[in-house]
C-alpha positions in Angstrom: 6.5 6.5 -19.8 4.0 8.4 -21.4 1.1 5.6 -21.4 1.9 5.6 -17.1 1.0 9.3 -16.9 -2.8 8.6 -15.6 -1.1 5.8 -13.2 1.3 7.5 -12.1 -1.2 10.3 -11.2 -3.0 7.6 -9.4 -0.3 6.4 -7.1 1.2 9.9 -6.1 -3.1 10.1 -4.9 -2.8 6.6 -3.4 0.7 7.8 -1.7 -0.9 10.9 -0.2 -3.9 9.1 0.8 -2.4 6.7 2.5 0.3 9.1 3.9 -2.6 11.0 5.7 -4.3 7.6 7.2 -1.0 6.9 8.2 -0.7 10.1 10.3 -4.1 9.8 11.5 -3.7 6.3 12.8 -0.9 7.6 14.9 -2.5 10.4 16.7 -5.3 7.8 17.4 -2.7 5.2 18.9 -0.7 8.3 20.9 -3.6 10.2 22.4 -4.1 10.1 26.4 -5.7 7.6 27.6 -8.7 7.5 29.7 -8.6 7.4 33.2 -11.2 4.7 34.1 -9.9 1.5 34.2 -12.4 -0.6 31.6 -12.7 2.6 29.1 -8.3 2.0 29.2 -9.2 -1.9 28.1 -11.2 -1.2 25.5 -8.9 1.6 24.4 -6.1 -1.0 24.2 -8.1 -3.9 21.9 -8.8 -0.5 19.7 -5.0 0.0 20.1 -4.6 -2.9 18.7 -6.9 -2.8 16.1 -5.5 0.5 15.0 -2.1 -1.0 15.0 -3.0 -3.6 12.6 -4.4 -1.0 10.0 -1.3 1.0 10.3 0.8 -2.2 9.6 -1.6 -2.7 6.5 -1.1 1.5 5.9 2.8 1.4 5.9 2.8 -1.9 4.0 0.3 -0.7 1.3 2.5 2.8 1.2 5.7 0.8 1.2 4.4 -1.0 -2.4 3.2 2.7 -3.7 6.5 4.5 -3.2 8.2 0.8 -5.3 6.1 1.4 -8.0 6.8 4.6 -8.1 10.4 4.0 -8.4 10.2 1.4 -10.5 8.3 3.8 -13.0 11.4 6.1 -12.3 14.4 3.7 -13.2 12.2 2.4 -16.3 11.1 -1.0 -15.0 7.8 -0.6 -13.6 5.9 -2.7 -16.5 8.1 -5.8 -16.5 7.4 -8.4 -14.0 9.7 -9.0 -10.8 9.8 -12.7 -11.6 10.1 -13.5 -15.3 10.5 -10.2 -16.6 7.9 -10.2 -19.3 5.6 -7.3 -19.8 2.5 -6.5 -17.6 -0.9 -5.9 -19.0 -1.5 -2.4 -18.9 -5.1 -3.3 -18.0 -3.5 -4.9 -14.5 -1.9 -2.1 -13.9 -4.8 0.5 -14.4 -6.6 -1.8 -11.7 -3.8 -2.6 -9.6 -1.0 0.3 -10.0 1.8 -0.8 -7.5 2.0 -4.8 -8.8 5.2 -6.1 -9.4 3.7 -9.2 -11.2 2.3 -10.0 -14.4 -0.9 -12.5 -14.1 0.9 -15.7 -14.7 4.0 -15.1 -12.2 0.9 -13.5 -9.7 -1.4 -17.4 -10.4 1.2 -19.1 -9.6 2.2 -16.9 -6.3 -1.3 -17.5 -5.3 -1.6 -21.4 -6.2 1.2 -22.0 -4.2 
């Protein structure tokens, strides 16, 4: 656990981070809208926009708080698929995988 110190620093950040965005996406969606008619239609396609990001937020967040138990139950550097170690490099860049490279090509490929 000790060489996941620095990443684990780096998702509770990420987790926070995201946590706030999250928050301000929803006072964005719930605020009053406008009373003229074609300022409330291009508040809607923002709506929508904003909706998508917070989809994106909670799913990004949702892969943090994994990793974060996975570092907590002693599995997080072992790949979900074929259980072999991840490169400690991969998981420097890319902190709430749950693949190694080869299981993560082959996701990707197919």
């Amino acid at each position: 656990m000790g060489q996941f110190i620095e990443i684990k620093q780096q998702l509770l950040i990420l987790q926070q981070d995201l946590a706030d965005k999250l928050e301000r996406i929803k006072s964005h969606v719930t605020s009053v809208a406008n009373t003229d008619w074609s300022e409330q239609a291009q508040e809607r396609e923002n709506d929508e926009v904003m909706d998508a990001l917070g989809n994106e937020v909670r799913r990004e967040l949702k892969l943090v708080n994994l990793a974060l138990h996975r570092m907590k139950e002693g599995d997080y550097e072992f790949c979900d698929d074929c259980g072999e170690s991840i490169n400690i490099e991969r998981l420097k860049v890319l902190p709430f995988t749950q693949h190694c490279i080869k299981c993560a090509s082959k996701r990707d490929s197919a």
